[in-house]
C-alpha positions in Angstrom: 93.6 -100.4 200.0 90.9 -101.2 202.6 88.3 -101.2 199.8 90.3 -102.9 197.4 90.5 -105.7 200.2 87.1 -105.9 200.9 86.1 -106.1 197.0 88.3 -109.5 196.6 86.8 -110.4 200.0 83.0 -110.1 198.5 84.2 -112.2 195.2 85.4 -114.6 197.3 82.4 -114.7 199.4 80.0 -114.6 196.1 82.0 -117.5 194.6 82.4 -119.9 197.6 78.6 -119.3 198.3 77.7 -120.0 194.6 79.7 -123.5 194.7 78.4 -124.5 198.3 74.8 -123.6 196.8 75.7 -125.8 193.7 76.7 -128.9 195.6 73.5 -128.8 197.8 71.0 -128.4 195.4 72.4 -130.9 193.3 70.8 -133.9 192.1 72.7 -136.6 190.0 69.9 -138.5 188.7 68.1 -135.0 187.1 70.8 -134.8 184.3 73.5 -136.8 183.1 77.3 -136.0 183.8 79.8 -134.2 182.1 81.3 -137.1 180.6 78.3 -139.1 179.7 77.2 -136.5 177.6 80.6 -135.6 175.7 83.3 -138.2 175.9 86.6 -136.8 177.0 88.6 -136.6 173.6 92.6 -135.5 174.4 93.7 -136.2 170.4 90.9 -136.0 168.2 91.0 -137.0 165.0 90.7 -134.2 162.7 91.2 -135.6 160.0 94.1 -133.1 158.4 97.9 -134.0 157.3 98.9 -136.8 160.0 102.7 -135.8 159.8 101.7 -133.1 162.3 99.9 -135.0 165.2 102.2 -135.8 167.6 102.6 -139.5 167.9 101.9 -141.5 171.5 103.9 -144.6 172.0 
């Protein structure tokens, strides 16, 4: 139990470190965003049968 406890205790540790690490080290203007680079697409077009995409009114 104790060991178990202090496995999800490390992960925790390792991931909070590894985000706190990302955040200071970033730098906006060295690459672009997430959304510049790929648009955010929720119903893409696929081209198929369009009786089976769901309509949006």
């Amino acid at each position: 139990m104790k060991r178990t406890f202090l496995l999800i205790a490390l992960l925790v540790s390792v991931m909070l470190g590894s985000f706190i690490w990302f955040v200071a080290t970033w730098d906006p203007s060295e690459r672009p965003t997430i959304s510049e680079r790929s648009p955010l697409l929720l119903f893409p077009n696929t081209g198929g049968d369009h009786d089976n995409q769901r309509q949006i009114a």
